[in-house]
PDB file with one MODEL, atoms N, CA, C and O in Angstrom:
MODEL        1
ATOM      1  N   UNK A   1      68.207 -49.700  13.549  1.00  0.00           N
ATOM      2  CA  UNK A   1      67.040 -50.453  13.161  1.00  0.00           C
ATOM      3  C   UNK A   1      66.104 -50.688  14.338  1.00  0.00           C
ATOM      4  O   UNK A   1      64.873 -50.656  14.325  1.00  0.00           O
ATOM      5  N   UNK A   2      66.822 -50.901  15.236  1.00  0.00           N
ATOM      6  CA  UNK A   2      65.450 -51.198  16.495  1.00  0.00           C
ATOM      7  C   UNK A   2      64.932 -50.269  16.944  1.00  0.00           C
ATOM      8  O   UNK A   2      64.119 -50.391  17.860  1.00  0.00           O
ATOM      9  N   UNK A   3      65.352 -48.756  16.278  1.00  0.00           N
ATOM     10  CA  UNK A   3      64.057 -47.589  16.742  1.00  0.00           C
ATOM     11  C   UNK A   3      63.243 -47.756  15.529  1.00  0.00           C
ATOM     12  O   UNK A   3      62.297 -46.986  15.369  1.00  0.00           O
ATOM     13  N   UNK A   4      63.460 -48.549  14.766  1.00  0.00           N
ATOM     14  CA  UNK A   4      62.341 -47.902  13.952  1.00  0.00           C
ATOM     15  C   UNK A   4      61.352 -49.616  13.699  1.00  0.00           C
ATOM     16  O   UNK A   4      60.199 -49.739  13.285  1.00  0.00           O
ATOM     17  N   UNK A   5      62.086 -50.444  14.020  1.00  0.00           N
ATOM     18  CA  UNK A   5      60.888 -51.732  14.147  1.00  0.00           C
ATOM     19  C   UNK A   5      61.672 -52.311  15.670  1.00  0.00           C
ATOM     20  O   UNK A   5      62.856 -52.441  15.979  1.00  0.00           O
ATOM     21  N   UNK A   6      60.703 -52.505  16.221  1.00  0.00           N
ATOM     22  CA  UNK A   6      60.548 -53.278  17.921  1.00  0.00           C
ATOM     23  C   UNK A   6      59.862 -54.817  17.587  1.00  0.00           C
ATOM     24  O   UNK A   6      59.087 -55.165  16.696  1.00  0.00           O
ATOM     25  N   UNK A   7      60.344 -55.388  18.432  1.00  0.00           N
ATOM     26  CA  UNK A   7      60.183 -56.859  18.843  1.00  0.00           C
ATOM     27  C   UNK A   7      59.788 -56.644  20.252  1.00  0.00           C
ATOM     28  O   UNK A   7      60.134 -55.744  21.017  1.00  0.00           O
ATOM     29  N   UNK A   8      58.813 -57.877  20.488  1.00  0.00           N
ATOM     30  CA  UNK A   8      58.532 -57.931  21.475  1.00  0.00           C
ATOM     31  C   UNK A   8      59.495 -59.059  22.355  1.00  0.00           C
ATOM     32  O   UNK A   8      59.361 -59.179  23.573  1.00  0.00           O
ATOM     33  N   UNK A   9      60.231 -59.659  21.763  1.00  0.00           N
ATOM     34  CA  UNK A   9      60.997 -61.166  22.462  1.00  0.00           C
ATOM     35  C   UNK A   9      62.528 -60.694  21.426  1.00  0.00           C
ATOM     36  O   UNK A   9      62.620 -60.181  20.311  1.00  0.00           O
ATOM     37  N   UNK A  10      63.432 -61.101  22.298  1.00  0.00           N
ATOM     38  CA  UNK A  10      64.142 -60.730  21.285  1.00  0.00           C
ATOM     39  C   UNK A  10      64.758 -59.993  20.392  1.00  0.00           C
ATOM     40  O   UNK A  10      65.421 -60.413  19.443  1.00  0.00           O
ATOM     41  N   UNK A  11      64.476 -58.505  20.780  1.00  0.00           N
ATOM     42  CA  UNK A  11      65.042 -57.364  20.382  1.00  0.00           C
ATOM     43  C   UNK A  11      66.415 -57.351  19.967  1.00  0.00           C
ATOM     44  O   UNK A  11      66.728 -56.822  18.900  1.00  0.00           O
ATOM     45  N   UNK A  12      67.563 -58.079  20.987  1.00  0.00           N
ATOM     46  CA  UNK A  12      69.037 -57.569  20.952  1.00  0.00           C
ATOM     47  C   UNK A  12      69.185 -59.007  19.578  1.00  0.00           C
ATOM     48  O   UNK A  12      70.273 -59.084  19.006  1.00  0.00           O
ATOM     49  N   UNK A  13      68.465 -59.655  19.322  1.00  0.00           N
ATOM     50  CA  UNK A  13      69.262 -60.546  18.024  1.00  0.00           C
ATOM     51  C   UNK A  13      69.304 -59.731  16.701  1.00  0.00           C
ATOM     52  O   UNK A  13      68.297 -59.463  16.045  1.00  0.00           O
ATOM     53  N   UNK A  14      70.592 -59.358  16.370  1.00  0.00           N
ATOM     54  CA  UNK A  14      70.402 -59.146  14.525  1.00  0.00           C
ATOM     55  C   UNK A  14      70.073 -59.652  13.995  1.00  0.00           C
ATOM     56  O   UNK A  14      70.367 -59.022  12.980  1.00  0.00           O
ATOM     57  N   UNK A  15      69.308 -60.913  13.470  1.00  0.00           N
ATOM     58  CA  UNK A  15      68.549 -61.945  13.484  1.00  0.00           C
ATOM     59  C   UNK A  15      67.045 -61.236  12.675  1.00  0.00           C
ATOM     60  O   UNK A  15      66.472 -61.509  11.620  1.00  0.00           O
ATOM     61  N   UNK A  16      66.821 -60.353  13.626  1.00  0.00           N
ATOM     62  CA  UNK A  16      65.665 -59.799  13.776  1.00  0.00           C
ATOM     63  C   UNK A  16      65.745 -58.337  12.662  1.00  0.00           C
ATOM     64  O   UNK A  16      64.645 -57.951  12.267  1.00  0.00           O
ATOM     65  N   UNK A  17      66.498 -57.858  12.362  1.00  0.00           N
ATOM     66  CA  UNK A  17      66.589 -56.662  11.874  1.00  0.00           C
ATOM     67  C   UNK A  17      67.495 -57.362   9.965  1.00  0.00           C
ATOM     68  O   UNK A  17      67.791 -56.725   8.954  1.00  0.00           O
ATOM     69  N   UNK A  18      67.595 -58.458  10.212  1.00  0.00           N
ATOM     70  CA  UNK A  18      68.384 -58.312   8.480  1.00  0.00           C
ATOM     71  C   UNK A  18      67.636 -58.248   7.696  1.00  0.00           C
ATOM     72  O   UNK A  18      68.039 -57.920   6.580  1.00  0.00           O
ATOM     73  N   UNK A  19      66.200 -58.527   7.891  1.00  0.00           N
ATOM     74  CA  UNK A  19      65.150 -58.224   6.565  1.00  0.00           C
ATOM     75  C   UNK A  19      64.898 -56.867   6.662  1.00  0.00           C
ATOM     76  O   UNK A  19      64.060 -56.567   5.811  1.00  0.00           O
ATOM     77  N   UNK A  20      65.117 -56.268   7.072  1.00  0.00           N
ATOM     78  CA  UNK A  20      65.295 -54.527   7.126  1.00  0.00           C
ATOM     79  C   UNK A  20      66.671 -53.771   6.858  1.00  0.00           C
ATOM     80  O   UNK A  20      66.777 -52.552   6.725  1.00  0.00           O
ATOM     81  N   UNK A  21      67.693 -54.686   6.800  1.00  0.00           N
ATOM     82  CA  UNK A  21      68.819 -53.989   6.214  1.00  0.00           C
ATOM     83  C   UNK A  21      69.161 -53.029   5.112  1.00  0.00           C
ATOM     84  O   UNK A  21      69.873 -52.026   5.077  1.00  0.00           O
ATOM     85  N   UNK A  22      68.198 -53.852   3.948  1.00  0.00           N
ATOM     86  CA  UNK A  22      68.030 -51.954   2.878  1.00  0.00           C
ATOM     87  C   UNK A  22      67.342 -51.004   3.332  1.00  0.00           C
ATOM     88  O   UNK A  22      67.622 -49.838   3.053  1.00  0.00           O
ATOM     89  N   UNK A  23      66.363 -51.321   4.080  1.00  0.00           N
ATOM     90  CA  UNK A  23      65.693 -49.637   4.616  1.00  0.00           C
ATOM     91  C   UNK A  23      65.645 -48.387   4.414  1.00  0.00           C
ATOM     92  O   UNK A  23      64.825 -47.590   3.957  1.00  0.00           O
ATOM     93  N   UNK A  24      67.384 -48.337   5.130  1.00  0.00           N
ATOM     94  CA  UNK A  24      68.028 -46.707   4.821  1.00  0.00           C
ATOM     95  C   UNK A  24      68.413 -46.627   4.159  1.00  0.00           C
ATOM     96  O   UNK A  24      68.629 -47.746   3.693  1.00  0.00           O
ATOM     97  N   UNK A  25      68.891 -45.674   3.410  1.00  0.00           N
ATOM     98  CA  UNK A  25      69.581 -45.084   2.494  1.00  0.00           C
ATOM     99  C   UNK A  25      70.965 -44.383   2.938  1.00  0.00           C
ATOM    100  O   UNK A  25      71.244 -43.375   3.588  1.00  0.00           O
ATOM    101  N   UNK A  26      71.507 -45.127   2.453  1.00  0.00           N
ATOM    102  CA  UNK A  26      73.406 -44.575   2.848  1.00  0.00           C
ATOM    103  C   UNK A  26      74.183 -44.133   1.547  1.00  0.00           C
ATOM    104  O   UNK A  26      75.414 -44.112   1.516  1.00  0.00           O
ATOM    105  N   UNK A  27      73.310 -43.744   0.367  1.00  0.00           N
ATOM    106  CA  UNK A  27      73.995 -43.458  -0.734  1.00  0.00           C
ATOM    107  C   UNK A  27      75.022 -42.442  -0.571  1.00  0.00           C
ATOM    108  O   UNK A  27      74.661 -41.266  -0.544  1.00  0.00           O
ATOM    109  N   UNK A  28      76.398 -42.769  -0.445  1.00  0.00           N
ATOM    110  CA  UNK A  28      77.484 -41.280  -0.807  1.00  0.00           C
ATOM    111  C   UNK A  28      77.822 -41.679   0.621  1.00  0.00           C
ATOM    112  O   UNK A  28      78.538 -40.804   1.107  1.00  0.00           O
ATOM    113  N   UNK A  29      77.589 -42.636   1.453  1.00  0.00           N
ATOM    114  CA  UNK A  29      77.821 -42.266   3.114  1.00  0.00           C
ATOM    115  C   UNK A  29      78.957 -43.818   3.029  1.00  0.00           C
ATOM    116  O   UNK A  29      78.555 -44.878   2.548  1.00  0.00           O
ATOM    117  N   UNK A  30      80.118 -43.662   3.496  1.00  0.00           N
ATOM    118  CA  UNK A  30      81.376 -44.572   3.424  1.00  0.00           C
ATOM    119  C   UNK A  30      80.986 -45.164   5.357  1.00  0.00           C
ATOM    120  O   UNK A  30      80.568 -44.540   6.333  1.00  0.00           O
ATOM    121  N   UNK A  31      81.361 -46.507   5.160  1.00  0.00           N
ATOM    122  CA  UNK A  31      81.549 -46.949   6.640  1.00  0.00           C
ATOM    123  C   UNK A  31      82.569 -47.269   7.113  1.00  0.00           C
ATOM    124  O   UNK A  31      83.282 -47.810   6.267  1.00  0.00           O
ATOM    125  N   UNK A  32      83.176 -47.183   8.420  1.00  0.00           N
ATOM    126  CA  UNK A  32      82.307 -46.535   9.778  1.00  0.00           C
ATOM    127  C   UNK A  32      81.493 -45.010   9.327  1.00  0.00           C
ATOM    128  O   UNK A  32      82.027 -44.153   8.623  1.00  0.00           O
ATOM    129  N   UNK A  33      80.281 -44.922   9.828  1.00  0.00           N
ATOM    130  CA  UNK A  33      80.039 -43.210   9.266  1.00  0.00           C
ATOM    131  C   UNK A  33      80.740 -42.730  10.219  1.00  0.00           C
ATOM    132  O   UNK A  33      81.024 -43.239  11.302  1.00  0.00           O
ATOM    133  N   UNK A  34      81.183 -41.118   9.522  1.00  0.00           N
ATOM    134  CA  UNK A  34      81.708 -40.610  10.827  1.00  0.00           C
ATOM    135  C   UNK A  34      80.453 -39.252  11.151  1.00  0.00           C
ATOM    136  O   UNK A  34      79.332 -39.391  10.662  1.00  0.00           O
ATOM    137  N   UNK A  35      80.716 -38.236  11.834  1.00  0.00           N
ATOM    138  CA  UNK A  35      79.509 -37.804  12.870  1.00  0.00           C
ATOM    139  C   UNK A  35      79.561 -36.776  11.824  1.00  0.00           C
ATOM    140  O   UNK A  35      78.445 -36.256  11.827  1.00  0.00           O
ATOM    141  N   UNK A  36      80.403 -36.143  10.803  1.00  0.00           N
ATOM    142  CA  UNK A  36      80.129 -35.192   9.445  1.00  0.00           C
ATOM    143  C   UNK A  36      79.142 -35.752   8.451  1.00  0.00           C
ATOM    144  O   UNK A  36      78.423 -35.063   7.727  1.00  0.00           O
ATOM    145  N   UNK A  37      79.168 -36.731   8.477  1.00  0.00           N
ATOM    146  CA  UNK A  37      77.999 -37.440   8.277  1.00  0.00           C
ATOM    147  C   UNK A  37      77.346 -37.769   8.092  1.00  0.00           C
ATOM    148  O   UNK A  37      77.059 -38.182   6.969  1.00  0.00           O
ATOM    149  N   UNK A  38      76.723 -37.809   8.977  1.00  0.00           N
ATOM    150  CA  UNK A  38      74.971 -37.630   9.984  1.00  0.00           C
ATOM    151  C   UNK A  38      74.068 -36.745   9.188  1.00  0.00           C
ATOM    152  O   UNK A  38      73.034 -37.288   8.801  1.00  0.00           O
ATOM    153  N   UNK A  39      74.288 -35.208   8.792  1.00  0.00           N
ATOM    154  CA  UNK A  39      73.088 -34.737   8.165  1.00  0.00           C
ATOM    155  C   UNK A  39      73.099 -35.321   7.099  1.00  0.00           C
ATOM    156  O   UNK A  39      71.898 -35.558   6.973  1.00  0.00           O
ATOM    157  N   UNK A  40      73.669 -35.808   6.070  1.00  0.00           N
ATOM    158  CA  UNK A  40      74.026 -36.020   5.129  1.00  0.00           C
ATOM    159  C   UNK A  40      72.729 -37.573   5.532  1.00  0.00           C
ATOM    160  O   UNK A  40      71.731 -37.656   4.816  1.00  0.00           O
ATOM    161  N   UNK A  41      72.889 -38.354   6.378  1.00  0.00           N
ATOM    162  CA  UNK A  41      72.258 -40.045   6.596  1.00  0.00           C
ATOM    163  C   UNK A  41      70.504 -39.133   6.311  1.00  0.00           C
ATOM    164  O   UNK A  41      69.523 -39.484   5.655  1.00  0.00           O
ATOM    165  N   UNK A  42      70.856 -37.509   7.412  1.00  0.00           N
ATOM    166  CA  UNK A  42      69.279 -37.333   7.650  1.00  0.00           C
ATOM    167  C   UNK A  42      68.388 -36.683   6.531  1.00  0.00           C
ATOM    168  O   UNK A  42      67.191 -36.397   6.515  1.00  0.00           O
ATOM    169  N   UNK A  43      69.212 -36.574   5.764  1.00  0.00           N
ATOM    170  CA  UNK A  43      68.642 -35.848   4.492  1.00  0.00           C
ATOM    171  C   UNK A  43      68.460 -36.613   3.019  1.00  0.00           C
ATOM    172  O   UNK A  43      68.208 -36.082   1.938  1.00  0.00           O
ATOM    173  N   UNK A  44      68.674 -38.081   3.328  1.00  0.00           N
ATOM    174  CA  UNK A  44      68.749 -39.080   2.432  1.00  0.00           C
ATOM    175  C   UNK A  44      67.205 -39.733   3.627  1.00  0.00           C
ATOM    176  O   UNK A  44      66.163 -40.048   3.051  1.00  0.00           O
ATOM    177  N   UNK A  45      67.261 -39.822   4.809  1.00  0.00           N
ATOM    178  CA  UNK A  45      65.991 -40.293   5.088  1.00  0.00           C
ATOM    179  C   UNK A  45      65.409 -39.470   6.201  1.00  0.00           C
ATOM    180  O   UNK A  45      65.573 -39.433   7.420  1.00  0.00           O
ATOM    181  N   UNK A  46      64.574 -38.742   5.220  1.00  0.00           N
ATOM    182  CA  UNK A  46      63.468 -37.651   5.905  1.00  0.00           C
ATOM    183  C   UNK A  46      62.707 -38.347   7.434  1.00  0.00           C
ATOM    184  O   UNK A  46      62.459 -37.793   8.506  1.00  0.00           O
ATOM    185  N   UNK A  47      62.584 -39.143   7.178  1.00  0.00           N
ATOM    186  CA  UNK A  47      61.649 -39.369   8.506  1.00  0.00           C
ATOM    187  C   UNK A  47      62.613 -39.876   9.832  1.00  0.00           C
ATOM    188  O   UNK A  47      62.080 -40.286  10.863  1.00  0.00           O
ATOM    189  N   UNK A  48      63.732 -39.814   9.710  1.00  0.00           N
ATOM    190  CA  UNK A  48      64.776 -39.966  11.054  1.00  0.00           C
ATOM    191  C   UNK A  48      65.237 -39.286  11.115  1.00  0.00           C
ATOM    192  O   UNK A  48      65.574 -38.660  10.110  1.00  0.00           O
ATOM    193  N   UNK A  49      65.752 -38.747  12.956  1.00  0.00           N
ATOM    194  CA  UNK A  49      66.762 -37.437  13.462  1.00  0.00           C
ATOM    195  C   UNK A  49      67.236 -38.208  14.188  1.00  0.00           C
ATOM    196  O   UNK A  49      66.731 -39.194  14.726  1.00  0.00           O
ATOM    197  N   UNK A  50      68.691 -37.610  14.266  1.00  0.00           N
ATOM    198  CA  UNK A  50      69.759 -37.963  14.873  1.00  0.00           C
ATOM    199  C   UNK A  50      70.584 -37.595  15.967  1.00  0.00           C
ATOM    200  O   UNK A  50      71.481 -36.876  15.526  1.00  0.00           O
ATOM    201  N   UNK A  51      70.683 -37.745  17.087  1.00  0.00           N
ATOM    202  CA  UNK A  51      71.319 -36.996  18.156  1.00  0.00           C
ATOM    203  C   UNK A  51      72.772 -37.635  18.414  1.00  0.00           C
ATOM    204  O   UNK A  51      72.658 -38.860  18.443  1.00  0.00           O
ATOM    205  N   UNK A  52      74.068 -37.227  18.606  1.00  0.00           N
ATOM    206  CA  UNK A  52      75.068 -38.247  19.086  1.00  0.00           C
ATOM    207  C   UNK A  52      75.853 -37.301  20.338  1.00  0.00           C
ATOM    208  O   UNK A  52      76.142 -36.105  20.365  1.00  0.00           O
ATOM    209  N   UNK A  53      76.025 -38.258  21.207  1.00  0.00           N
ATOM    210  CA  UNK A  53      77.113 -37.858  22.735  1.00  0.00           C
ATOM    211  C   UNK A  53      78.322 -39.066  22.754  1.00  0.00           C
ATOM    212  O   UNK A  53      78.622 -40.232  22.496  1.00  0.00           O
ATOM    213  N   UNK A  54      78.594 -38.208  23.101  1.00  0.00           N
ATOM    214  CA  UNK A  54      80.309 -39.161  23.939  1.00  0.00           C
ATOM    215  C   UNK A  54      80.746 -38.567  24.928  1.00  0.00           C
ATOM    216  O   UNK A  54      80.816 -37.367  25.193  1.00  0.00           O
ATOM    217  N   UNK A  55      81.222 -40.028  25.804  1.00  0.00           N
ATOM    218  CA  UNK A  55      81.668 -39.729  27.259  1.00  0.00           C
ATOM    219  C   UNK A  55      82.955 -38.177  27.298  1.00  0.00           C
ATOM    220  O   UNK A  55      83.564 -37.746  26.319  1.00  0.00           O
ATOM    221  N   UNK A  56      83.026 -37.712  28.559  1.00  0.00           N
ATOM    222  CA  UNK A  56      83.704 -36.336  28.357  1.00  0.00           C
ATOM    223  C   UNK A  56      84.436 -36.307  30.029  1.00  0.00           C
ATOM    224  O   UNK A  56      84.291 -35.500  30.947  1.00  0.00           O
ATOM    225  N   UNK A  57      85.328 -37.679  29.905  1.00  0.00           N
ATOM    226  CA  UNK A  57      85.649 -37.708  30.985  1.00  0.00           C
ATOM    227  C   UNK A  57      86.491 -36.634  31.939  1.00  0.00           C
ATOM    228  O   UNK A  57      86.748 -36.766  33.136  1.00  0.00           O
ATOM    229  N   UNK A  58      86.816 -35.623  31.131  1.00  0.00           N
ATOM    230  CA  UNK A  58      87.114 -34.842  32.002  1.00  0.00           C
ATOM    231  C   UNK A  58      86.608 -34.152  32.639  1.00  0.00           C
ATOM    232  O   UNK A  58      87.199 -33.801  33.660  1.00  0.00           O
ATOM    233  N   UNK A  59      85.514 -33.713  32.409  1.00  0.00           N
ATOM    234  CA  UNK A  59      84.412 -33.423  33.263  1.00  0.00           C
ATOM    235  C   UNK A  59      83.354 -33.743  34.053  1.00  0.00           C
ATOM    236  O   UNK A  59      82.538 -33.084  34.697  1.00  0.00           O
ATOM    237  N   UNK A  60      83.642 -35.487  33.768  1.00  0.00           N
ATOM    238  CA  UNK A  60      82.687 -36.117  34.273  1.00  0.00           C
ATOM    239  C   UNK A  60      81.331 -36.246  33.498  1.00  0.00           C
ATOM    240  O   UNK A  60      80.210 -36.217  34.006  1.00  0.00           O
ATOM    241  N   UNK A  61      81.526 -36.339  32.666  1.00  0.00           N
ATOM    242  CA  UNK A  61      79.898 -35.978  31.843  1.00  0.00           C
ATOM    243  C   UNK A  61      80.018 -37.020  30.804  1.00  0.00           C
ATOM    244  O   UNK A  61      80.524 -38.136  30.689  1.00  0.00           O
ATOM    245  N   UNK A  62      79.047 -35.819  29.796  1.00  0.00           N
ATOM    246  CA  UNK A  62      79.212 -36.238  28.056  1.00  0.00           C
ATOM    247  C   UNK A  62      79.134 -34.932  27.884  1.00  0.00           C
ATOM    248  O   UNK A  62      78.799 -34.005  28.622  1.00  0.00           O
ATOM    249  N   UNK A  63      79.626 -35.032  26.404  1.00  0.00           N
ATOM    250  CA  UNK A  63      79.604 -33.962  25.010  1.00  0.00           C
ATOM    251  C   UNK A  63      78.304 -34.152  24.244  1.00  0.00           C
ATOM    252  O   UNK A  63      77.757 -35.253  24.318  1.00  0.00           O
ATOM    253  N   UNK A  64      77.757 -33.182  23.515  1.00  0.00           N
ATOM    254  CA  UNK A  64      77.381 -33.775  22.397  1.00  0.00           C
ATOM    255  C   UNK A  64      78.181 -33.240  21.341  1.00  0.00           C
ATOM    256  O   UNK A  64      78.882 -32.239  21.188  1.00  0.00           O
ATOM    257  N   UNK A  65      77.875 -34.151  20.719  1.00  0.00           N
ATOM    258  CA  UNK A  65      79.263 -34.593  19.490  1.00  0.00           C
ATOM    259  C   UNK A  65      78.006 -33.911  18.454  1.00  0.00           C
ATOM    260  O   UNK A  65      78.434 -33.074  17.659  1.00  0.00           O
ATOM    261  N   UNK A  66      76.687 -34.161  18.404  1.00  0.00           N
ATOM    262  CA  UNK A  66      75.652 -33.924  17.180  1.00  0.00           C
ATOM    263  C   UNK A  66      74.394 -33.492  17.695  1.00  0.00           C
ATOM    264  O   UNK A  66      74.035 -34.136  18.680  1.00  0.00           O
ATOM    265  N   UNK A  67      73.790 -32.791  17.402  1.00  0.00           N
ATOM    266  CA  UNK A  67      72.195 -32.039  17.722  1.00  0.00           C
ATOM    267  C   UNK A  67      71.612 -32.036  16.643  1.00  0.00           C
ATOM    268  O   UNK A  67      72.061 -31.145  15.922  1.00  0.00           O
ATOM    269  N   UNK A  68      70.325 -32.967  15.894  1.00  0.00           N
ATOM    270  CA  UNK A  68      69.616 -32.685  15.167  1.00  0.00           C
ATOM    271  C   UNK A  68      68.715 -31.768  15.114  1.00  0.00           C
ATOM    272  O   UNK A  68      67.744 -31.641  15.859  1.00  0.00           O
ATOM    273  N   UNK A  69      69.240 -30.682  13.636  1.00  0.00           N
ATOM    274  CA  UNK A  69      67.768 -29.301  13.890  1.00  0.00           C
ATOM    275  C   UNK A  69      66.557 -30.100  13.236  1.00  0.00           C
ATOM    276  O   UNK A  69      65.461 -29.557  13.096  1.00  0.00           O
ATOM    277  N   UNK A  70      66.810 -31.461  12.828  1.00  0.00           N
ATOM    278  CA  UNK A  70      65.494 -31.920  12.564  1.00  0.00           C
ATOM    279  C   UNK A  70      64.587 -32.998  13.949  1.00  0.00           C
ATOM    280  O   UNK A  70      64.459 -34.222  13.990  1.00  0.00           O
ATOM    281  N   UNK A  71      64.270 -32.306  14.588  1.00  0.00           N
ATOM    282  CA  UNK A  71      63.351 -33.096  15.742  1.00  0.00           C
ATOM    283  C   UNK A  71      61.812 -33.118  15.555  1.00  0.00           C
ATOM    284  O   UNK A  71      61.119 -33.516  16.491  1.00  0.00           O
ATOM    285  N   UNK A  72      61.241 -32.711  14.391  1.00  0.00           N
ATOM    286  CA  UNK A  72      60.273 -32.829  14.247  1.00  0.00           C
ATOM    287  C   UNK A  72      59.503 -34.162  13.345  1.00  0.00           C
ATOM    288  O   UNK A  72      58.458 -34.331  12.717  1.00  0.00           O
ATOM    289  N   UNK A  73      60.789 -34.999  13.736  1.00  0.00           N
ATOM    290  CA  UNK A  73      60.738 -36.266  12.049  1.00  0.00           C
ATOM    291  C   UNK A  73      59.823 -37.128  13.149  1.00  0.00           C
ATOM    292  O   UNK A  73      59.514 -36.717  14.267  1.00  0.00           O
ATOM    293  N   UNK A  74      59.522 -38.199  12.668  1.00  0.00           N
ATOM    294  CA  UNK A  74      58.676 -39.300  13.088  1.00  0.00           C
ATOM    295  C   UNK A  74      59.389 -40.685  13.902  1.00  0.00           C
ATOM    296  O   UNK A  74      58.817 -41.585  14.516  1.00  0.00           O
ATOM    297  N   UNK A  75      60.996 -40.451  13.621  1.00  0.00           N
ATOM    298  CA  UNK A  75      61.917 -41.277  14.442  1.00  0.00           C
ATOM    299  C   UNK A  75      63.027 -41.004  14.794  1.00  0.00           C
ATOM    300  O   UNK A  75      63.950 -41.083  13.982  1.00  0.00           O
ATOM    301  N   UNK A  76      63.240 -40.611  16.088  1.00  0.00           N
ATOM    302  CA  UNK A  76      64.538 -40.136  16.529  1.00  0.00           C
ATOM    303  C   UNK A  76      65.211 -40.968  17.122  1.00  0.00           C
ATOM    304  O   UNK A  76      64.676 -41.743  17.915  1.00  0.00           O
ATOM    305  N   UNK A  77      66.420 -40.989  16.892  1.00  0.00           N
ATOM    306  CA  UNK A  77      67.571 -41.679  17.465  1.00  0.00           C
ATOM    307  C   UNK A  77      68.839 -41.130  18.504  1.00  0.00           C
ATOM    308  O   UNK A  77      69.793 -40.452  18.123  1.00  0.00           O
ATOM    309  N   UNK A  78      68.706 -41.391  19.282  1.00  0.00           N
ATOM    310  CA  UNK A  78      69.888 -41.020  20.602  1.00  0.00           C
ATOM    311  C   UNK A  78      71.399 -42.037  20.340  1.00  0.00           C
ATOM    312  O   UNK A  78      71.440 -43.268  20.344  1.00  0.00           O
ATOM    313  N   UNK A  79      72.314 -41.277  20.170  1.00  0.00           N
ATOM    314  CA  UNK A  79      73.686 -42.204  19.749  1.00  0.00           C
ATOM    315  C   UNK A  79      74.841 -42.399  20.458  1.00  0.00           C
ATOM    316  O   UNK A  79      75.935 -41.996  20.062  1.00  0.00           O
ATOM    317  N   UNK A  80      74.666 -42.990  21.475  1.00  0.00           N
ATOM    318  CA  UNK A  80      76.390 -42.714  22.267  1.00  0.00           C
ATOM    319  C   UNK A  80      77.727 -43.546  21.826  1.00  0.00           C
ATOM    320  O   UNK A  80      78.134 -44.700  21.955  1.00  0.00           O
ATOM    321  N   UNK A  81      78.162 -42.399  21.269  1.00  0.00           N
ATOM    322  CA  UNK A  81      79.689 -42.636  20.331  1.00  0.00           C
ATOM    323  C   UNK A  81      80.762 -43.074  21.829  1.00  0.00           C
ATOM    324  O   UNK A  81      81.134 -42.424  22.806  1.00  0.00           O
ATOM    325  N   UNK A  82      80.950 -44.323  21.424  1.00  0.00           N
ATOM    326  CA  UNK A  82      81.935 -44.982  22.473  1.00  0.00           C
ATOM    327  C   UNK A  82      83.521 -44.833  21.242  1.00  0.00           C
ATOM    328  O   UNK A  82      83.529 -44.859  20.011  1.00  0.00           O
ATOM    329  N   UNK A  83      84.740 -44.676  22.272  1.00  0.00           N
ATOM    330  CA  UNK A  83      85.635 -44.857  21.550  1.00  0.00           C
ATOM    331  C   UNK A  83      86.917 -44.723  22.203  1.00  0.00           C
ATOM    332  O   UNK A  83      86.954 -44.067  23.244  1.00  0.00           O
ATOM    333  N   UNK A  84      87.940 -45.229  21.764  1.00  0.00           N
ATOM    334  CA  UNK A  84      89.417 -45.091  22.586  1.00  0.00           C
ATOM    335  C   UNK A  84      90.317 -44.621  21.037  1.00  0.00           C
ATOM    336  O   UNK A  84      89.734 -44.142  20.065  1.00  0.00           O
ATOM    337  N   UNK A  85      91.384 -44.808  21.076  1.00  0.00           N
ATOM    338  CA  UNK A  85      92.715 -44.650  20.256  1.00  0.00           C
ATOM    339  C   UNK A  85      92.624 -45.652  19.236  1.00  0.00           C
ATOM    340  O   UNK A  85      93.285 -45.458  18.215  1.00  0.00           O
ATOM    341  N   UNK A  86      92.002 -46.576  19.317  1.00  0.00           N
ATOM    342  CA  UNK A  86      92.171 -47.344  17.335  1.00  0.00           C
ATOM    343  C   UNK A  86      90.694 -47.411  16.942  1.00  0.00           C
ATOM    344  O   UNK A  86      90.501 -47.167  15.750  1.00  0.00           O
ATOM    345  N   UNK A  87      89.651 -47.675  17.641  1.00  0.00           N
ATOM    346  CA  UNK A  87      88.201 -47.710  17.072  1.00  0.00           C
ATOM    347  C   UNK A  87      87.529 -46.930  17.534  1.00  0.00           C
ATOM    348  O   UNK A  87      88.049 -46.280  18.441  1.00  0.00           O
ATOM    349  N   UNK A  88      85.851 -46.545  17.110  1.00  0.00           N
ATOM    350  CA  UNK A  88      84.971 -45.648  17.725  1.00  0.00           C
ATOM    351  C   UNK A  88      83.774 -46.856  17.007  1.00  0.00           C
ATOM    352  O   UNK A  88      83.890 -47.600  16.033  1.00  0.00           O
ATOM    353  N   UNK A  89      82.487 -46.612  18.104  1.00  0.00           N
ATOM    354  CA  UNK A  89      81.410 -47.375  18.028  1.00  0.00           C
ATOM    355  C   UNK A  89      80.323 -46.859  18.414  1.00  0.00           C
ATOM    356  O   UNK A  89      80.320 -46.492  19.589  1.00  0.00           O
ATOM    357  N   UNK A  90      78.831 -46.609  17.470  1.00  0.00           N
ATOM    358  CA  UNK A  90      77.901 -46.510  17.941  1.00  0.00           C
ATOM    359  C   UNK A  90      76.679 -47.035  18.948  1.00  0.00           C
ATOM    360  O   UNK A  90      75.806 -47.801  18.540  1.00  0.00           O
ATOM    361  N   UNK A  91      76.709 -46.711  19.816  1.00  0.00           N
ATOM    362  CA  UNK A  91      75.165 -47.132  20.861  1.00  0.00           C
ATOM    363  C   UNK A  91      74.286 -46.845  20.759  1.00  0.00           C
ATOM    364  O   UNK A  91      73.417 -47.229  21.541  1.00  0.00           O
TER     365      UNK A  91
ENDMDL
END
């Protein structure tokens, strides 16, 4: 939600984003989403693309986990999939 409406004070409160909670469209999409997914979120809402990485500590880096072939939409989103052995979390 905060790529697609900004605050000027106050950004990090959810507070700020629950009158925007229907927005998207997650029809058919179960939560946690997982990164199979994703086209599936981007093809229910045309005007967002989706990118996701996760850390790749063996190399010292990241992965990307997801590459949207849609980059031509009007709101893109960068996703870093954090995660260990019982949960995974979006950034």
């Amino acid at each position: 939600m905060s790529c697609l409406y900004s605050f000027q004070t106050n950004s990090d409160r959810v507070s700020n984003y629950t009158k925007y909670q229907g927005s998207l469209n997650f029809n058919g999409i179960l939560f946690p989403v997982q990164l199979k997914d994703i086209p599936k979120f981007e093809s229910l809402n045309p005007h967002i693309s989706v990118n996701v990485i996760s850390p790749d500590p063996e190399n010292k880096g990241y992965t990307i986990d997801y590459l949207s072939p849609e980059r031509h939409r009007s709101h893109h989103v960068n996703l870093l999939l954090l995660y260990n052995t019982e949960s995974q979390h979006y950034v």
